[in-house]
C-alpha positions as CSV (number, residue, x, y, z in Angstrom):
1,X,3.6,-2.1,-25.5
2,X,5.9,0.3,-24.1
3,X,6.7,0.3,-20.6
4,X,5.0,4.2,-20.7
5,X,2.3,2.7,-22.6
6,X,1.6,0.2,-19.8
7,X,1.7,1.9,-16.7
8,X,-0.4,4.7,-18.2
9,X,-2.7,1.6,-18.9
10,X,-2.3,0.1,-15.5
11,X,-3.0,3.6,-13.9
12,X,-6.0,4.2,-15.7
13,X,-7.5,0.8,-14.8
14,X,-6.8,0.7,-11.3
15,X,-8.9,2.6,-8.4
16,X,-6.8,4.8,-5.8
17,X,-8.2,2.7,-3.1
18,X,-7.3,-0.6,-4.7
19,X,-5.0,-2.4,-2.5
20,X,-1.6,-4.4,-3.7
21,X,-1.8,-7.8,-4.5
22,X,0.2,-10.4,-3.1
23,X,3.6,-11.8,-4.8
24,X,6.6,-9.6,-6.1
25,X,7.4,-7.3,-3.0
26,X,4.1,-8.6,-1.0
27,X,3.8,-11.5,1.2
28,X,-0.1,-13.0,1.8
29,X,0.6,-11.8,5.5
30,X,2.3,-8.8,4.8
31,X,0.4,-5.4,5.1
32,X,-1.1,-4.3,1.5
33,X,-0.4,-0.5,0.4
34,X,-3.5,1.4,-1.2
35,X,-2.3,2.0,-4.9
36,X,-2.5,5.5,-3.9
37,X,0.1,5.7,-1.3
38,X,2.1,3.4,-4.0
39,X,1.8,6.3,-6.6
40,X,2.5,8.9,-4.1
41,X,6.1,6.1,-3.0
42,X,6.8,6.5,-6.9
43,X,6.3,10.4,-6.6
44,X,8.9,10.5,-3.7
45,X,11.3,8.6,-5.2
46,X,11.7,10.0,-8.4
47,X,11.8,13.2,-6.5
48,X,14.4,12.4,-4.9
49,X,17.0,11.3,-7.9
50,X,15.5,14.2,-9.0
51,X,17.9,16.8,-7.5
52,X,20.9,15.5,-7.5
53,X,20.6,14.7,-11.5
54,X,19.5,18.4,-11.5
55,X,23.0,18.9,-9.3
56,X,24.9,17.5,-12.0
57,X,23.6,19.2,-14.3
58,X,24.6,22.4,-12.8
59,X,27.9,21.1,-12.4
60,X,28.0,19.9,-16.2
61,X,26.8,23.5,-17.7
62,X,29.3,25.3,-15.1
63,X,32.2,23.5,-16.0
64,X,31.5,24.1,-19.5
65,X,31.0,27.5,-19.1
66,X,34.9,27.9,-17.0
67,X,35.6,25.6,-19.9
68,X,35.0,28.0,-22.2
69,X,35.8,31.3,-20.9
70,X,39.5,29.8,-20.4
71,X,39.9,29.3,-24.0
């Protein structure tokens, strides 16, 4: 399975109110996150790398354009 495959699958099988389990990031003591605040995490992140690809590119058509015109 695909790694967009799975997550699709884990997604789909999981209940926003679900909490985190513990191991990987999440100590037994540690706090829990609600997989909803763990989607919304994901959202913010991507969103973030997000604009500076969308920076670059800018940049990439721009040049290419200058590039261009100066031939």
């Amino acid at each position: 399975m695909d790694g967009c495959a799975r997550s699709r699958a884990i997604v789909a099988s999981a209940q926003l109110q679900d909490t985190a389990r513990s191991g990987g990031g999440f100590n037994p003591l540690d706090h829990h996150p609600a997989f909803i605040w763990i989607l919304f995490h994901l959202l913010q992140e991507c969103a973030r790398h997000v604009g500076p690809l969308d920076m670059v590119g800018e940049l990439g058509r721009v040049s290419n354009v200058l590039v261009t015109a100066t031939r």
